[in-house]
C-alpha angles and dihedrals in degrees: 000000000000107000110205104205118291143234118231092203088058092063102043076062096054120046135003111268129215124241105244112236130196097253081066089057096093089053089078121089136186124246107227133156095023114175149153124223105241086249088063089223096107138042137199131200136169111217111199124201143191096228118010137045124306112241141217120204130187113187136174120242101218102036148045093257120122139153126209123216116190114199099006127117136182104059104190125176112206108232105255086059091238104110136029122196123186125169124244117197098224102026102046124225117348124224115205123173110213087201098055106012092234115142142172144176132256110198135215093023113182100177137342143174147178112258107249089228118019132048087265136131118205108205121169112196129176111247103189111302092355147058121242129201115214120183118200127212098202101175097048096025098241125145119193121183142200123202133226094005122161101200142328140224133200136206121239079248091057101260117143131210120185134198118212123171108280103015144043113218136174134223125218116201101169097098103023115297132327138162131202134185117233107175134003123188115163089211109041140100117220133207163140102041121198132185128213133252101273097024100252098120136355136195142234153172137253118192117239125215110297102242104210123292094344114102121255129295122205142202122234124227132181121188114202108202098198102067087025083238128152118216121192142185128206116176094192087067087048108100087204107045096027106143100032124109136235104231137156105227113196091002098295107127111158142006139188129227107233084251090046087229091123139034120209123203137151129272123194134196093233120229113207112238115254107256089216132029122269109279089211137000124228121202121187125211091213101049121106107256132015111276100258089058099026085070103067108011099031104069119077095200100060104036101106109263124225111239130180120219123199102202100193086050099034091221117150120184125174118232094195131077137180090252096045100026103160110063128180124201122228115236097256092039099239101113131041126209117218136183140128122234104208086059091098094029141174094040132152104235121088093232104044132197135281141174109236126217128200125212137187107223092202088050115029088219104147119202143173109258108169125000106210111006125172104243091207116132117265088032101100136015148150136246122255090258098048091233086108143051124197123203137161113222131148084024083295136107115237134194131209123197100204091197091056096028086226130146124204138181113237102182108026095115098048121117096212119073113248083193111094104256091188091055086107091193132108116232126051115018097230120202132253073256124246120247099205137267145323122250082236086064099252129135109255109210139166131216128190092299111354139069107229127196114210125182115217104254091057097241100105112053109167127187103213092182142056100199098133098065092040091049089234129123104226112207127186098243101225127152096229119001088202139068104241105224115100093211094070136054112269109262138165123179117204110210092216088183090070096048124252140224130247135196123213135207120180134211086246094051097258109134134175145139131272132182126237115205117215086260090068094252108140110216119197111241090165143339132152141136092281131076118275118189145163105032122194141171130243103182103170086072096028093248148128127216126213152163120237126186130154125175107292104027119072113231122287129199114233144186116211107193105207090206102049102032094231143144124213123174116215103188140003113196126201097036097172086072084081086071099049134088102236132187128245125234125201132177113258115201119207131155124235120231090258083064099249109143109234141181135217137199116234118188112203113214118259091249099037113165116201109237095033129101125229135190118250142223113207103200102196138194128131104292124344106166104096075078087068088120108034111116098229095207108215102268139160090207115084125128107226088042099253128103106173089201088057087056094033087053086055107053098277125143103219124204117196097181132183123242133218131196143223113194108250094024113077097143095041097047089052089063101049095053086036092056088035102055082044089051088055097057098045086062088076097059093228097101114087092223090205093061111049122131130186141207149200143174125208103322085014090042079057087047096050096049096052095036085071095052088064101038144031098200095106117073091207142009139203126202118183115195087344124193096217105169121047104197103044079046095056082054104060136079121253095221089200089082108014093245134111115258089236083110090052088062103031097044110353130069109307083062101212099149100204133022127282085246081074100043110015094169098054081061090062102028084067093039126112093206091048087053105033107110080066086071113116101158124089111247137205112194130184135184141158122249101228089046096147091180089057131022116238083220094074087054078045095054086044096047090047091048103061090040082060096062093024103243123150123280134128107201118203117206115194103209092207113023134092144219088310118024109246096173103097085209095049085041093054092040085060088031098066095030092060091048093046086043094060088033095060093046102030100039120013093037115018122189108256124181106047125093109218118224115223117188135107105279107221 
């Protein structure tokens, strides 16, 4: 039976619902995975669980069929609908015919894929002490294979190339199956093949003798097909670049220019690995960058540098210099970007400055082409075509021709902002941000509400939305917005002939997907006050595919056909629901004292009785409501310790508030939305003021613990991997990225603005260690020991520090966990202490005596 989504009020009317208990939490499963063959005649799903196996389903649309497949993942339809293939742990790759029905196992499968072009499936197995490649042939039952490969690769046209031991082939598969050798060498290792841009030759390396303790140099080949020709490069036989290595930095190894006349790739000046370890490290307090990082980022002469080789000239010239170390490549290749990012270093934001140069590859001729411009991502790009770049500097976007080394200003005279108002951060104002470019060659930008196309001289700006009148955010729907290869300038052209597809998102949470016709006419596919995801096409029935939850109904799959106007749902998961009582949420609106309007989101109990008060959780990080509408399934396994669903089920109110944010204040600002979206609540007579708890992770594990130092309106309080002093923080490294946290405080989130060494005493003034002996309600803290994000030592100092004067906490230390718990048994252990934490406070003995004062604290 097909379910249309269903509303929770309409059960609790019909039939007498059971309370969920923890023991049912296990009953509950995850929709992943979730896809329809381009036939539309068969579906696939993942359905995760707690406690039991995950399991893989594969089920026919129009009939009752449906097979089951316990343990296996990846379920993957080839894109004629006629296999399916999913991979069982135990069993290997499974082979279905969608036809038949027949279906077997391969073993020991190490990687396999659909060929882009053919019926074919490319599977490479292990067979004893070696890999095998075995190609498929699905629609005529053929199997070809090719002994002792490393690894394949195949052309966006289908062609494949493979690698073995000792020898690079390479597979036709345009008139049945051939194979032809392209290189032997006895001694070599092969790897990393590309091919080029319309699949008529491709590249690879081959590693060279490893000379000592330096790291390994390689040899570069290219193979044109068309004139069955090998080229190769050896630095070692070059006079000028004797010496320098071939190397793939980052895992970018080739690229082709757009006419395939010349390959790029990146030379270093290797450094030989140290036989011992240092005896001592010396960090400096005027280089560039902080030691951990200095080592291996702060030093020019030794970043890999990008370099172009001609083969049928045999020409080689390097791109990158010392002074200018990091180049991008426009999209055409004509042009090359370079900067250097320690030139305004050290600096305190996490994407730092550069001055960018532009220069003509046909010509050599260098030139400024921005003096200062920030190097995050989004903030500058190229066209398709590589004649433009696009950047966003002084809140506005710009425009550089490359041909006619012009900038112009493409939104200056604009009313709405195109810098992000709700990027609530000192530092550096960042953009809506820009997906790419039209077919017909103009800049595609957003602002607050709206989706803009502006050509590159300035003189057409076209609104293609109306989203800020409707009170909805427009979004160009597109899988990546930038082109993946870290040699080039990101890039993404949207081919607005064809129509294109755009996600909404509106002021009251609902969200959806609408289509936009090449005329510019928006056509609804799907928007309610739910939330909708992961929108595909299924063109060969006229249809879209898509996933719908809201609070209080777990996700559904469902198919939208364009020409009948119909819903179908494919698949609700999670049916027992029916069966459960289950909580509401709405949307609650309050002010905070600096006047910023803000929502919250309040779950109501699942047995909520009008004219009874109930205690009350308040989960708190930044702001959480654009998850109005995610169904949060019961579940001990969370990694920060809170599941809302597991508080709302047991006669807990639940506030999820925004939070809003005055430079300089963090800590303050926290406990003024924080009192105000409480406030709120109170209003409706249904919060026992004298049992509410609150709780924070990580930036809201910082917010909870100073909260309480300001206030004593919570009876109980909960910090996971808390920062609790701000200035001893500032002064540590993140060893995520080898860097210190001082960004974090002058131009990331806890929105300092400046260093303590400024304003010492607004450092204090937001920290929880400055203000502790103000604590009057009772903590429980928690952190991983090899948190790397933060440090365990600022939960220690808390924790110390209320020993010392002898306050409430338990602090729970988790030996071998990190920022987030990833163990289920260490999840499920936090999981059940902070809910018998709150339990034994909030519930069994409640504090009496004390009337809470609720009110904005200034």
């Amino acid at each position: 039976m097909l379910l249309s989504f269903i509303s929770t009020e309409f059960i609790y009317s019909q039939t007498k619902l059971r309370k969920v208990m923890p023991e049912d939490y296990s009953k509950w499963s995850s929709l992943t995975d979730e896809a329809i063959s381009a036939d539309g005649k068969w579906l696939t799903y993942n359905l995760q669980y707690d406690n039991a196996i995950d399991t893989l389903f594969l089920q026919n649309r129009h009939s009752p069929k449906k097979y089951i497949f316990p343990s296996a993942t990846n379920g993957i339809f080839s894109k004629d609908g006629k296999l399916f293939t999913a991979l069982d742990q135990e069993k290997g790759l499974l082979l279905h015919d969608l036809t038949t029905g027949n279906q077997h196992y391969i073993a020991n499968v190490i990687r396999y894929e659909f060929n882009p072009s053919k019926p074919y499936l490319v599977v490479l197995i292990k067979v004893e002490n070696q890999q095998d490649l075995v190609v498929i042939d699905y629609e005529n039952n053929k199997k070809y294979r090719v002994p002792d490969i490393t690894d394949f690769y195949s052309s966006p046209e289908g062609k494949i190339a493979v690698i073995g031991p000792k020898e690079v082939k390479y597979i036709s598969l345009e008139d049945g199956f051939s194979i032809k050798t392209i290189y032997h060498d006895s001694t070599a290792k092969f790897k990393k093949v590309v091919w080029n841009t319309n699949g008529s030759g491709f590249a690879f390396l081959q590693e060279l003798q490893k000379n000592g303790l330096y790291p390994t140099n390689h040899e570069l080949f290219y193979y044109d097909m068309k004139i069955n020709h090998l080229y190769s490069l050896n630095l070692s036989e070059s006079k000028e670049y004797n010496g320098l290595h071939i190397t793939n930095p980052m895992g970018t190894v080739i690229s082709f220019s757009s006419d395939n006349s010349q390959l790029f790739f990146y030379i270093a000046n290797p450094q030989p690995a140290l036989e011992t370890e240092e005896i001592v490290e010396q960090w400096e307090s005027l280089s560039p960058l902080e030691y951990p990082i200095q080592k291996h980022q702060g030093n020019t002469e030794t970043i890999a540098k990008l370099a172009v080789w001609t083969p049928a000239t045999k020409l080689v010239k390097k791109l990158g210099s010392n002074e200018l170390p990091e180049v991008r490549l426009t999209s055409d290749r004509k042009y090359a970007i370079s900067f250097n990012t320690l030139l305004y270093e050290p600096q305190y934001e996490y994407y730092g400055f550069a001055d960018y140069y532009i220069t003509s590859l046909e010509t050599g001729k260098e030139q400024l082409l921005l003096t200062k411009q920030s190097a995050a991502i989004g903030t500058i790009n190229c066209s398709p075509d590589g004649k433009y770049i696009n950047y966003f500097k002084d809140n506005n976007w710009w425009i550089y021709d490359c041909k006619l080394d012009k900038h112009t200003n493409v939104t200056h005279n604009l009313t709405p902002s195109f810098s992000d108002i709700l990027y609530y951060y000192p530092g550096s104002q960042y953009s809506y941000k820009s997906p790419g470019w039209s077919d017909n060659g103009e800049l595609i930008v957003y602002d607050a509400y709206d989706i803009w196309l502006l050509s590159p001289d300035g003189k057409v700006q076209t609104k293609i939305t109306n989203g800020r009148e409707q009170g909805i955010v427009f979004r160009i729907y597109v899988e990546s917005s930038v082109s993946k290869n870290q040699m080039t300038m990101p890039t993404y052209e949207v081919d607005f002939s064809k129509g294109i597809l755009i996600e909404a998102f509106g002021k009251d949470k609902s969200s959806g997907y609408y289509y936009m016709s090449p005329k510019r006419e928006l056509e609804k596919i799907v928007h309610n006050n739910s939330m909708v995801t992961n929108l595909k096409n299924v063109a060969a029935i006229h249809s879209y595919s898509y996933v719908e939850e809201d609070s209080a109904t777990p996700p559904s799959f469902k198919l939208f056909n364009y020409q009948k106007k119909t819903t179908e749902t494919l698949i609700q998961s999670n049916q027992h629901f029916l069966k459960y009582e289950w909580g509401k949420a709405e949307l609650i609106s309050y002010k905070s004292t600096q006047g910023d309007a803000l929502n919250g989101i309040l779950y109501y109990p699942s047995n909520f009785k009008k004219g009874k008060k109930y205690p009350m959780i308040v989960y708190i990080y930044e702001s959480l409501t654009k998850n109005l509408h995610h169904y949060y399934k019961p579940t001990v396994y969370k990694g920060d310790g809170f599941n809302s669903s597991n508080y709302s089920l047991d006669g807990y109110l639940v506030l999820f508030p925004d939070i809003t944010y005055q430079m300089g204040n963090p800590g303050i600002s926290a406990v003024n939305c924080v009192a105000s979206a409480v406030n709120e609540v109170s209003k409706k007579g249904i919060l026992d003021e004298n049992n509410m708890g609150l709780i924070g992770h990580s930036f809201g594990g910082y917010e909870a613990s100073f909260i309480i130092t300001q206030t004593s309106m919570f009876a109980a309080a909960v910090a996971g991997a808390p920062v609790t002093d701000l200035i001893s923080n500032y002064l540590t490294m993140h060893w995520e990225t080898e860097r210190s946290n001082m960004w974090r405080y002058e131009s990331q989130q806890f929105r300092m603005g400046f260093s303590p060494f400024d304003d010492y005493i607004a450092y204090a003034r937001n920290s929880t260690i400055a203000n502790v002996s103000k604590i009057t309600t009772p903590l429980l803290s928690w952190t991983g020991k090899e948190d790397k994000n933060v440090i365990w030592n600022q939960g220690m100092e808390l924790h110390l520090a209320m020993r010392r004067l002898k306050k409430q906490n338990t602090f729970l230390v988790y030996p071998t966990e990190k920022h987030i718990l990833i163990k289920p048994e260490a999840q499920k252990d936090l999981n059940i202490r902070i809910k018998e934490w709150f339990d034994s406070i909030l519930k069994e003995h409640p504090i009496s005596g004390t009337d809470h004062e609720i009110e904005a604290l200034h």
